[in-house]
LOTORDREN-648676 format. One line per field, with one value per residue (C-alpha): residue in one letter; x, y, z. Coordinates in steps of 0.5 Angstrom, whole numbers, plus 500, padded with zeros to 3 digits. Layout:
// residues N
residu [a; ...]
px [X; ...]
py [Y; ...]
pz [Z; ...]
***
This chain:
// residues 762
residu [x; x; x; x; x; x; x; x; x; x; x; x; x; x; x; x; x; x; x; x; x; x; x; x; x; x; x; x; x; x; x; x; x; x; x; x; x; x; x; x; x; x; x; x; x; x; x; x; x; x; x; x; x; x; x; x; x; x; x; x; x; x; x; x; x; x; x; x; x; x; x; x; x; x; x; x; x; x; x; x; x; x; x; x; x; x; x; x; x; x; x; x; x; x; x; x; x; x; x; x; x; x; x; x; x; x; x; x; x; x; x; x; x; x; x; x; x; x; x; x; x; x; x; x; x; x; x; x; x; x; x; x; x; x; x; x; x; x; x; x; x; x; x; x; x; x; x; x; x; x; x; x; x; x; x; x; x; x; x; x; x; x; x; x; x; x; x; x; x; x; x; x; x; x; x; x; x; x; x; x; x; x; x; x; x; x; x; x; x; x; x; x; x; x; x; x; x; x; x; x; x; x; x; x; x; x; x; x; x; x; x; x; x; x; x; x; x; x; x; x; x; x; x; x; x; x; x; x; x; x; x; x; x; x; x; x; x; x; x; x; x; x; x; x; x; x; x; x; x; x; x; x; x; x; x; x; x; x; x; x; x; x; x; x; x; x; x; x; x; x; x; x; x; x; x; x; x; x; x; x; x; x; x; x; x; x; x; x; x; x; x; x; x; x; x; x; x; x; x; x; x; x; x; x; x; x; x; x; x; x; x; x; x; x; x; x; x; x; x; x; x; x; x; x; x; x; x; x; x; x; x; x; x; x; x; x; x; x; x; x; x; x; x; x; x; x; x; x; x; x; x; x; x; x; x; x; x; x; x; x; x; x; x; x; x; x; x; x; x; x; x; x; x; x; x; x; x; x; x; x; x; x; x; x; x; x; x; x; x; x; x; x; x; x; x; x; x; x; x; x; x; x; x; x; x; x; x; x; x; x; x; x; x; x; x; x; x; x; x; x; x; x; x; x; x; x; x; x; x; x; x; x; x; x; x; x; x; x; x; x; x; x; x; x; x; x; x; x; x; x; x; x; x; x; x; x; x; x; x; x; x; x; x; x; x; x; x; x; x; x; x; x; x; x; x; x; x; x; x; x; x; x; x; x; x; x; x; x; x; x; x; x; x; x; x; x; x; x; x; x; x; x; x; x; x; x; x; x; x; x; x; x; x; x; x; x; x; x; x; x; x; x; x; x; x; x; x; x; x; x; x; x; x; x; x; x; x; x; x; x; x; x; x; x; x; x; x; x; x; x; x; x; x; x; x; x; x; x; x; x; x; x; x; x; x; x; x; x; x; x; x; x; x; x; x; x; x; x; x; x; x; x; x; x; x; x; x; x; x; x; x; x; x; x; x; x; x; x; x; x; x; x; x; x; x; x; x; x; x; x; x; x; x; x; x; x; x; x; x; x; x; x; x; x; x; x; x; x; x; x; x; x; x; x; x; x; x; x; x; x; x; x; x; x; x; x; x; x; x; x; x; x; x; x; x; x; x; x; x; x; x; x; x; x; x; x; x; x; x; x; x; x; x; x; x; x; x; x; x; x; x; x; x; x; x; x; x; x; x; x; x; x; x; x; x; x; x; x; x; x; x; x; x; x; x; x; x; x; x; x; x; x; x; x; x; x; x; x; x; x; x; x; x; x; x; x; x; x; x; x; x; x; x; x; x; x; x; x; x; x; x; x; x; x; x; x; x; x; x; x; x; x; x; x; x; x; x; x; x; x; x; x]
px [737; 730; 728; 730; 727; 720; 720; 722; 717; 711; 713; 712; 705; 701; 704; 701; 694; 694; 694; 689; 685; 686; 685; 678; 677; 678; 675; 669; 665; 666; 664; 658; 655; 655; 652; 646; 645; 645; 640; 636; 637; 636; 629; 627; 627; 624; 617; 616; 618; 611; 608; 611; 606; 600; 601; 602; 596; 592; 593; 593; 586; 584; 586; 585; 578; 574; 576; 574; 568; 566; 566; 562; 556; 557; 561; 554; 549; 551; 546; 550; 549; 554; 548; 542; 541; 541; 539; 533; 529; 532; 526; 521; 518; 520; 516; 512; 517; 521; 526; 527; 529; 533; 537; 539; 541; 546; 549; 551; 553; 559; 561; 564; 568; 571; 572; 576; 574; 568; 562; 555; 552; 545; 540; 534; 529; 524; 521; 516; 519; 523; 530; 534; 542; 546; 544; 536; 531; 527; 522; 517; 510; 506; 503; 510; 510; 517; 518; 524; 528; 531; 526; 530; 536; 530; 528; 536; 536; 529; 531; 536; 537; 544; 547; 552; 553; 560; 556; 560; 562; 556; 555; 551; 547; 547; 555; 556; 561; 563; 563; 563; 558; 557; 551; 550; 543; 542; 543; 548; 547; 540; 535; 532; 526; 528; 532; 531; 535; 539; 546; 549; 556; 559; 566; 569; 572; 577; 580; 582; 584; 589; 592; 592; 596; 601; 604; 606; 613; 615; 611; 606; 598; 595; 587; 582; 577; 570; 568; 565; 571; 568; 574; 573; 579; 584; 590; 586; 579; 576; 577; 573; 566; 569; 568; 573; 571; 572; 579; 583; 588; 582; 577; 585; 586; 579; 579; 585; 587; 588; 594; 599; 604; 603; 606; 600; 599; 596; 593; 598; 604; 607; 606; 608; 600; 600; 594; 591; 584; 582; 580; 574; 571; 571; 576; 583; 587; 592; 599; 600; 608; 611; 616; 621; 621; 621; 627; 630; 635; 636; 638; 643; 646; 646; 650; 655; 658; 658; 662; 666; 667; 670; 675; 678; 678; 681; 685; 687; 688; 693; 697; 696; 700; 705; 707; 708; 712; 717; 717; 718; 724; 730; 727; 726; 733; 735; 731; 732; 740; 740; 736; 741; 747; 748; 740; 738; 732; 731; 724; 722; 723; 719; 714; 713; 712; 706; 704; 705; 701; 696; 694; 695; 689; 685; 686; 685; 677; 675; 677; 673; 667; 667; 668; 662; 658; 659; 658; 651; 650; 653; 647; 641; 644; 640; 633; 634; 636; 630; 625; 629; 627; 620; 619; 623; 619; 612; 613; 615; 622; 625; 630; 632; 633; 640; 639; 636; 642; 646; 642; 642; 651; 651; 646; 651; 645; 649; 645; 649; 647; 642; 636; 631; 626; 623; 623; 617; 618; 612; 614; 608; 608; 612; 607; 609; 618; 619; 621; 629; 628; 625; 630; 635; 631; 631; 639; 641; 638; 640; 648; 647; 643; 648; 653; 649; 651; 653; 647; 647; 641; 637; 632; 627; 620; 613; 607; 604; 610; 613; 620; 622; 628; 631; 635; 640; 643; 646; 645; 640; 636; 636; 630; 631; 636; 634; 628; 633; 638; 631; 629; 636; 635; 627; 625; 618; 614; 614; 612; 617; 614; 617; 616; 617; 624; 625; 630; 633; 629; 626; 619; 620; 621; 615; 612; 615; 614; 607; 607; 611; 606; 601; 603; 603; 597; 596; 600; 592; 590; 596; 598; 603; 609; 612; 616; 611; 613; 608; 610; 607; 600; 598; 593; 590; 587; 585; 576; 573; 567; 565; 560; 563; 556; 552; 556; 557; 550; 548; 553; 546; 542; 548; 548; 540; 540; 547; 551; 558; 560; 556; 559; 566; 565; 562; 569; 574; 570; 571; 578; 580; 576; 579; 586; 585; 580; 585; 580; 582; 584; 578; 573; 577; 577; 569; 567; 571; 568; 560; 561; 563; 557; 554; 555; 554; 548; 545; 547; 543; 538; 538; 538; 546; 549; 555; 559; 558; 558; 565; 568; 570; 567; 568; 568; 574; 578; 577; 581; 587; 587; 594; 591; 584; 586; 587; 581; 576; 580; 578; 571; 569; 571; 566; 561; 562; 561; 555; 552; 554; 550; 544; 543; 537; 537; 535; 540; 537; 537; 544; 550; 555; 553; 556; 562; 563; 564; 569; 573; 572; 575; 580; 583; 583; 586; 592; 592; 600; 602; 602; 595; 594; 588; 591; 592; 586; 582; 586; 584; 577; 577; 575; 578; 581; 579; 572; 574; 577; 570; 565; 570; 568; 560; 560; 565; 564; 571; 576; 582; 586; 583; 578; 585; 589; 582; 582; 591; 589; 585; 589; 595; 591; 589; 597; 597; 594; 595; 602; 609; 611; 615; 612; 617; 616; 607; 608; 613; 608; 603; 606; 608; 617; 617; 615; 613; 608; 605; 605; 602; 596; 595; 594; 589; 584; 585; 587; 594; 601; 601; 606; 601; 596; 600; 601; 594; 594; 598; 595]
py [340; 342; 341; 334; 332; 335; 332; 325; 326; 329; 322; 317; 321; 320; 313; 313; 316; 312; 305; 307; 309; 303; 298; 302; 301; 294; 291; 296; 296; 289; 287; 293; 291; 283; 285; 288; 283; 278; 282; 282; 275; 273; 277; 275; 268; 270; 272; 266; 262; 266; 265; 257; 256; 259; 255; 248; 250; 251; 246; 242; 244; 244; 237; 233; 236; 241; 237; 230; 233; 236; 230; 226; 229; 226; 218; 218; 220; 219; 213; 208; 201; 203; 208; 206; 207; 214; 215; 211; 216; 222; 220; 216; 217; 213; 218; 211; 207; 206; 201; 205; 211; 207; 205; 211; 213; 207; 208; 215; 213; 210; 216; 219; 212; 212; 220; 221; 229; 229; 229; 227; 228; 230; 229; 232; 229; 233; 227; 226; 232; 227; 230; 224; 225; 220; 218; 220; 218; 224; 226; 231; 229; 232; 237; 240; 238; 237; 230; 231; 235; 243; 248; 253; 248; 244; 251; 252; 246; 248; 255; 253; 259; 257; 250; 250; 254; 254; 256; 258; 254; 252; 247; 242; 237; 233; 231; 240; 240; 245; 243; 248; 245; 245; 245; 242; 241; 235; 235; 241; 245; 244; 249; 249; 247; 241; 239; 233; 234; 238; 235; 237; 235; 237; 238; 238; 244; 241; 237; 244; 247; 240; 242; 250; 247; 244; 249; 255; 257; 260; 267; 266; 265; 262; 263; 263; 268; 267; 273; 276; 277; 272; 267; 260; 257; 260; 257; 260; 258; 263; 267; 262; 266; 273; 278; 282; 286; 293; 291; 294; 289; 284; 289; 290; 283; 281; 286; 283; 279; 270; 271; 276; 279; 285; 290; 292; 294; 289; 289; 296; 291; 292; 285; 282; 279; 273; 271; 265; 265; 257; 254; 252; 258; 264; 262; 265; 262; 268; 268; 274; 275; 281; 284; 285; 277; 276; 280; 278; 273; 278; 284; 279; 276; 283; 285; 280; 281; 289; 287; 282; 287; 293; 287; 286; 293; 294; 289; 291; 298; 297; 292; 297; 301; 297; 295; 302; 303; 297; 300; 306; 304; 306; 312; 314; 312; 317; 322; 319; 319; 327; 329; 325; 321; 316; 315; 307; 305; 301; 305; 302; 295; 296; 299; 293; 288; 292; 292; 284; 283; 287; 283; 277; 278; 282; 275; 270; 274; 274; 266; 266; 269; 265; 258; 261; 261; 255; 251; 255; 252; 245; 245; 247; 243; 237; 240; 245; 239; 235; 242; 242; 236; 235; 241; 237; 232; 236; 240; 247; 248; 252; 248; 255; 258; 260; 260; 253; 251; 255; 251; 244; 246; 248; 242; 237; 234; 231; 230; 230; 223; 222; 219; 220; 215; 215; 209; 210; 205; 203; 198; 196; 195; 200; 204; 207; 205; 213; 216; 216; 208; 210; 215; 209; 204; 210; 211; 204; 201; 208; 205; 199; 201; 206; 200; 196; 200; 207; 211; 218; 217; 222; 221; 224; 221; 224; 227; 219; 215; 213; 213; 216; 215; 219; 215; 219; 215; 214; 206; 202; 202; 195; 194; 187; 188; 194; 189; 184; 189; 192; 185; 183; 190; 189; 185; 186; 186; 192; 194; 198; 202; 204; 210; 211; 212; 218; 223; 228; 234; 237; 235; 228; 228; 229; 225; 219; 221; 221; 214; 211; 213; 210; 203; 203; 205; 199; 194; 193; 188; 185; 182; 177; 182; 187; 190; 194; 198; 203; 201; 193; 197; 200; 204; 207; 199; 198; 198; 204; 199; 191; 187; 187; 189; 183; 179; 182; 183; 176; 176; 178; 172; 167; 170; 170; 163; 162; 159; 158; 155; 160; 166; 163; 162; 169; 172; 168; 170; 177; 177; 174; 179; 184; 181; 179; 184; 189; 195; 202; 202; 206; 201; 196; 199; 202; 195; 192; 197; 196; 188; 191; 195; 189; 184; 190; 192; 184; 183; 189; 186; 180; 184; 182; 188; 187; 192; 188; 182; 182; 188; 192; 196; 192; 198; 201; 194; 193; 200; 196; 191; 192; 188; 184; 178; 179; 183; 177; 172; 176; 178; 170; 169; 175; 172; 165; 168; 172; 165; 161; 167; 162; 154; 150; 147; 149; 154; 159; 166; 164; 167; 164; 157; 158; 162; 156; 152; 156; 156; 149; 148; 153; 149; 142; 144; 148; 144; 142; 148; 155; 157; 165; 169; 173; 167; 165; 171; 172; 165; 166; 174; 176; 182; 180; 184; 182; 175; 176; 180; 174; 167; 166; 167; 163; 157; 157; 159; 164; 162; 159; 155; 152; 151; 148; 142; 141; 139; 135; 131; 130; 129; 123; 120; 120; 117; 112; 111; 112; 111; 117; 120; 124; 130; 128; 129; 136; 138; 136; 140; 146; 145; 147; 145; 137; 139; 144; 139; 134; 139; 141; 134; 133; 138; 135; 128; 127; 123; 124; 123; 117; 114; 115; 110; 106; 105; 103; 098; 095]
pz [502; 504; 497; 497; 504; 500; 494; 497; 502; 496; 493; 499; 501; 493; 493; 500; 498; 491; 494; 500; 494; 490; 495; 498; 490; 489; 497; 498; 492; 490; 497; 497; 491; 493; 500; 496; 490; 496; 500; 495; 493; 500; 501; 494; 497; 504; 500; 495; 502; 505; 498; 498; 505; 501; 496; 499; 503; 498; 494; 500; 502; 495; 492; 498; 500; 495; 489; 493; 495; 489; 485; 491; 488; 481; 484; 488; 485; 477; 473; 474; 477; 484; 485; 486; 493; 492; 484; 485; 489; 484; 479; 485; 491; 497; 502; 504; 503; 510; 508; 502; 506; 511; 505; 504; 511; 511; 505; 506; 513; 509; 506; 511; 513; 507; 507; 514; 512; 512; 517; 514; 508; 507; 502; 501; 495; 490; 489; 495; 499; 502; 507; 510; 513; 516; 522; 522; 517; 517; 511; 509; 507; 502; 506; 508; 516; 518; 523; 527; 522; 523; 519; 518; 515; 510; 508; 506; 502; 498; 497; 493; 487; 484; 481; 487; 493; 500; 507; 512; 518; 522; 528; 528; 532; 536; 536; 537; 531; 527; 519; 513; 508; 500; 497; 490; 485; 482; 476; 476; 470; 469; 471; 478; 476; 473; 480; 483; 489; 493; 497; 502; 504; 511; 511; 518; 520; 524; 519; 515; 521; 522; 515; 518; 523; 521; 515; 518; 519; 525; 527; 521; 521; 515; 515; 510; 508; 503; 499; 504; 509; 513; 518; 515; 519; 523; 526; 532; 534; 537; 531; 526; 524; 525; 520; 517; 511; 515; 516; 511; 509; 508; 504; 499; 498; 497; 491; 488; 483; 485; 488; 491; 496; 499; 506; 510; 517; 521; 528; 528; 526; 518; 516; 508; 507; 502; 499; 494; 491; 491; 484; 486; 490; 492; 498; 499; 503; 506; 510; 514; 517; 520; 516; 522; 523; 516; 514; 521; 519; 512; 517; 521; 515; 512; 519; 518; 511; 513; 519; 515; 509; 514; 517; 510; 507; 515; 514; 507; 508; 514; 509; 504; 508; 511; 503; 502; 508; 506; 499; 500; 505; 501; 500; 507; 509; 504; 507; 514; 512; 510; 516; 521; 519; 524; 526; 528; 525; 532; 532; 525; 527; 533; 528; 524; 529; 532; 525; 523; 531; 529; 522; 525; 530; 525; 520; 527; 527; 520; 521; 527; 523; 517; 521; 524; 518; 515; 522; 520; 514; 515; 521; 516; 511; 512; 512; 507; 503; 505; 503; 497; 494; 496; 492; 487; 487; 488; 481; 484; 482; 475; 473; 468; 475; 476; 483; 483; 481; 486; 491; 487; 488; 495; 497; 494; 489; 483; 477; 472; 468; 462; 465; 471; 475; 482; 486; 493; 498; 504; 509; 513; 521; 522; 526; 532; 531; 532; 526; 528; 526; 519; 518; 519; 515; 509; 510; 511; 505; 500; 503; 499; 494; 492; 492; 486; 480; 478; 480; 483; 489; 493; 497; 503; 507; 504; 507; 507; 510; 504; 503; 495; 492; 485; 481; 476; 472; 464; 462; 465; 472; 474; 478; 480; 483; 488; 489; 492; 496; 499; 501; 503; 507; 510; 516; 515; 509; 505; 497; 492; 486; 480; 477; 469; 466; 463; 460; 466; 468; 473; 471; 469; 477; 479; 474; 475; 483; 482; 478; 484; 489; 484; 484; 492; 492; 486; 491; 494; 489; 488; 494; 491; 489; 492; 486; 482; 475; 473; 466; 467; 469; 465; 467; 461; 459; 466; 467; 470; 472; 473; 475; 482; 485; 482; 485; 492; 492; 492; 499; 503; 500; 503; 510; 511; 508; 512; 506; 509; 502; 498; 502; 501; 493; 492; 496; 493; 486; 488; 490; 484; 479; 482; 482; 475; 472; 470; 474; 476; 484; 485; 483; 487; 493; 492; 490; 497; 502; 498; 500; 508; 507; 505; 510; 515; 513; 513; 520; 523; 519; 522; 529; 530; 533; 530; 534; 540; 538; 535; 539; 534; 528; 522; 517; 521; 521; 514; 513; 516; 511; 506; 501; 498; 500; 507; 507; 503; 508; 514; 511; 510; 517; 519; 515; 518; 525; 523; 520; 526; 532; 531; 531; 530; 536; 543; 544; 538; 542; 545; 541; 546; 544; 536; 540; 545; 539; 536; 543; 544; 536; 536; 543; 541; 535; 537; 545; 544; 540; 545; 546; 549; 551; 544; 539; 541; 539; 533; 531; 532; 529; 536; 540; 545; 550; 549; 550; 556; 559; 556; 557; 565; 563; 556; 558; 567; 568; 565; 560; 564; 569; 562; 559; 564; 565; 558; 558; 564; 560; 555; 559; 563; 556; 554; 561; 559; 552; 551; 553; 554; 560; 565; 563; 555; 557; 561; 555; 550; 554; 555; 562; 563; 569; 571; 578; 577; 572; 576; 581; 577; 575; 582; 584; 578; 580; 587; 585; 582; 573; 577; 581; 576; 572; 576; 579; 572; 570; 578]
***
């Protein structure tokens, strides 16, 4: 009997053992080996996250300010018709030449309007010795007396031994303003000897540290560094010009390669430093973030699965357990039936229902956990989604990457079609809606879009405000169609550029992307369509240069001799050569802004101060302007006010007679339409503002007194002239209520408009 008892017991024991093995076996190293591939997949992420934001920065800073500052030098100073401001002093000397030099000053002050980065721009001419900057004419005689001008600056300027040079951030005077200032000969690749001049171009610190600012994630410092250690921008000030080659994770990333991550000690914090070498210099721009906040998402992660792994193999083991205790059962019952006949199995059942309470709770809390998780994920979902595409759009993402595709999956991005395009869209006279109205704009218009025909559709906003659309499609993208549910869609006016078709792959994303972006920015010489294809462009054909500088420069003839019908023709010659012309878009708009600068400068010339006058800054509101027909329109209105500020009569010093007539004209024009401060401002292409300050001493009176007399005189001319009721007068004129017009009508004419009447017809 005891020999049976031990042999069914030794029985129950390895199959007991045996399964416990097996589930350890199948439910932790499974589950170890994922929680380490996840780890190291998700930290792998984490560091081309901190990589990513060095990049965007440094493409940020490179492409849209030190590209654009390199080629200044050869878009201004190169032998071109455009140039001759500033390339004629580069072979003549102009110290004597006082207009000459105030030439130059002018047209470097328009630089910086165009170049919203940069602060001035400085040139000192070989020929003659002469120094000028935007803001004051200043030149040194053959002697080498320095006239109001900085010596120490002059002599950088002069000293100038290498074809180009980055100084580090300087204040300068008299606005007290930081700048970072490239240093260029000209020409570039010649000798020194042979130079004919030295520009200098200063950047706005500020402007750089704004891109600073608005890249870092959470906890993490972007900054940047030139060879020597030294803090260019920092996303603290009071850092900016602190050197720091003696700190050693600066002296190790100086002397590496262009680009790299590595761990270092930090102010005494172990940190992951990310660092990338400008194309363009010897700047790096650098990440630094501590590691506990850049594996801190990680570790919890990585706590979770630990946790939910040993819940499932707790829950794995104890059902392991329980199947072999209900297998094994007839066994027992054996034994149990040899050891004590008779004995009940209540205590069993009893035991069996802990055991099914117990799984039922451990189930309930993994379930718990997993809802958790995926609430996490749902939540993030749209911003991971948005970053997903943009780096899409951006070129920055390997479609041979397996976990580009996991997140291509898991972000719910279907392109599963033959061919790919980009549509971009750019509705104006949204400013200040709030971004929730433009998010509504962007997801109201892809709803019926994705309605149209069979196209997979995803979409995001870019950096400029544009809202981009990628169509995924097999047959054909029907543009025509899209425009018109677009139109059906907008409120306002808007332009949608198409980019080119291509077959699916990431990187005919991006290209067509960008060619998107190129026909909004093409949508400024052609202000009649709102639907652009790249394709109809045809950029390759388009004239990099025209003959739009000889006719704006007979702009400043037609002002001086105030030529309304000269100035007019020359405008609408130029709108249509520019609309026509098939030029490059950079052309177009340099050629517009050099017309501004044309009439701006004629004006000081003939002592008008523009800026008082009109009461606002006529290079500033020009940069406004959608399109050139807009523009030209508004410029001969300003033209005609400029040629309009003098008379021939009595009156010759008053600028307030040409203004008066304009009032006068604008009133009698519109009296039975509604007629506001604002209307008539518009009218008459003045800030309102400044009508209201000088309407009392140019008129006699303010607005709405000088408005109400002259609707009296109307109103007693159709007393007189007409039939009309007195309620059917005072509607014409404006007036809602009878009875107060009646009254105003009597404080003018000492009677009722009936009396009037009648005394008439007495």
């Amino acid at each position: 009997m005891f020999n049976i008892r031990a042999r069914m017991s030794t029985i129950y024991s390895r199959i007991l053992i045996f399964n416990i093995l097996l589930v350890i076996v199948l439910s932790l190293v499974p589950q170890l080996i994922y929680i380490h591939y996840f780890s190291n997949a998700y930290n792998q992420e984490i560091n081309r996250q901190s990589t990513q934001d060095v990049s965007k920065l440094k493409y940020a800073v490179d492409e849209t300010i030190l590209d654009r500052v390199i080629r200044l030098v050869n878009i201004y100073f190169s032998d071109i018709p455009s140039n001759e401001v500033l390339a004629y002093p580069l072979t003549h000397d102009i110290s004597g030449n006082g207009f000459k030099i105030a030439e130059v000053s002018n047209f470097l002050t328009d630089i910086p309007f165009k170049l919203n980065f940069l602060q001035s721009v400085e040139v000192w001419y070989t020929a003659g010795n002469v120094y000028i900057n935007d803001k004051y004419n200043s030149y040194l005689d053959s002697a080498g007396s320095i006239k109001g001008v900085d010596e120490t600056w002059i002599n950088v300027l002069r000293t100038m031994n290498t074809p180009n040079r980055w100084l580090p951030p300087r204040i300068t005077m008299p606005m007290n303003t930081s700048v970072i200032t490239y240093i260029s000969n000209i020409p570039l690749i010649d000798s020194l000897a042979n130079r004919q001049a030295v520009v200098a171009i200063n950047i706005k610190e500020s402007a750089i540290h704004n891109l600073i600012q608005s890249s870092p994630t959470d906890g993490e410092v972007l900054f940047i560094v030139d060879e020597t250690g030294q803090v260019l921008v920092h996303s603290d000030n009071q850092l900016v010009g602190q050197n720091w080659i003696q700190k050693d994770y600066i002296n190790s990333l100086l002397q590496q390669s262009d680009a790299g991550t590595f761990e270092a000690s930090v102010d005494g914090i172990q940190s992951v430093v990310s660092f990338s070498k400008s194309k363009y210099n010897n700047w790096k721009y650098v990440s630094v973030i501590s590691i506990d906040t850049l594996y801190q998402k990680s570790k919890q992660l990585k706590h979770y699965l630990l946790i939910t792994t040993i819940v499932l193999l707790t829950v794995s083991l104890l059902f392991s357990i329980y199947m072999t205790h209900w297998a094994n059962k007839p066994l027992r019952s054996i034994i149990q039936t040899i050891r004590n006949l008779g004995s009940s199995s209540d205590g069993h059942e009893k035991h069996a229902k802990n055991e099914y309470t117990m799984l039922h709770q451990v189930i309930d809390r993994v379930s718990d956990t997993i809802t958790d998780l995926n609430h996490q994920m749902e939540t993030n979902k749209p911003i991971i989604r948005d970053k997903f595409i943009m780096r899409l759009l951006q070129g920055d993402l390997d479609q041979a990457d397996p976990q580009v595709a996991n997140m291509e999956s898991t972000l719910e991005l279907r392109f599963d079609r033959e061919k790919t395009a980009c549509m971009a869209l750019k509705v104006f006279g949204t400013e200040g809606i709030g971004l929730k109205n433009e998010m509504m704009i962007q997801y109201s218009m892809l709803q019926h879009v994705e309605e149209l025909g069979n196209y997979r559709v995803c979409s995001t906003m870019d950096n400029a405000g544009h809202i981009i659309v990628i169509f995924n499609y097999s047959d054909t993208l029907d543009k025509a169609k899209i425009h018109s549910s677009v139109s059906q869609q907008m409120k306002g006016t808007f332009v949608l550029g198409f980019g080119s078709e291509y077959p699916h792959a990431y990187t005919h994303i991006a290209q067509s992307y960008t060619e998107a972006c190129e026909c909004l920015n093409y949508a400024f010489i052609m202000p009649n369509e709102s639907c652009i294809a790249y394709e109809n462009l045809a950029i390759a054909q388009r004239k990099e240069h025209g003959s739009g500088l000889q006719i704006i420069e007979q702009l400043s003839v037609a002002l001086r001799n105030r030529n309304q019908e000269m100035v007019s023709s020359i405008l609408d010659i130029l709108r249509k050569a520019l609309v026509s012309g098939r030029y490059h878009i950079d052309y177009c708009r340099n050629t517009v802004f050099d017309a501004i600068s044309i009439i701006r400068t004629t004006a000081i010339s003939m002592e008008i101060d523009l800026e008082r006058f009109l009461g606002y800054d006529i290079r500033d509101y020009g940069r406004k302007l959608d399109n050139v027909a807009d523009l030209t329109d508004w410029l001969t209105g300003v033209a005609v006010q400029i040629m309009e500020y003098h008379t021939t009569d009595a009156t010759d010093d008053d600028p307030g007679t040409a203004l008066e007539r304009q009032i006068l004209a604008y009133i009698e024009q519109n009296i039975y339409n509604e007629i506001s401060l604002s209307s008539l401002s518009e009218g008459i292409h003045m800030n309102s503002s400044y009508v209201s300050r000088i309407y009392k001493s140019v008129m006699g009176s303010n607005f709405s007194e000088h408005l109400a007399g002259i609707k009296m005189k109307h109103a007693e001319s159709l007393l007189r002239e007409t039939d009309l009721s007195i309620k059917e007068i005072a509607a014409k004129l404006g007036y809602s209520s009878p009875r107060y017009f009646a009254n105003v009508f009597k404080e003018n004419f000492g009677c009722t408009p009936k009396s009037y009447r009648d005394s008439l017809d007495s």
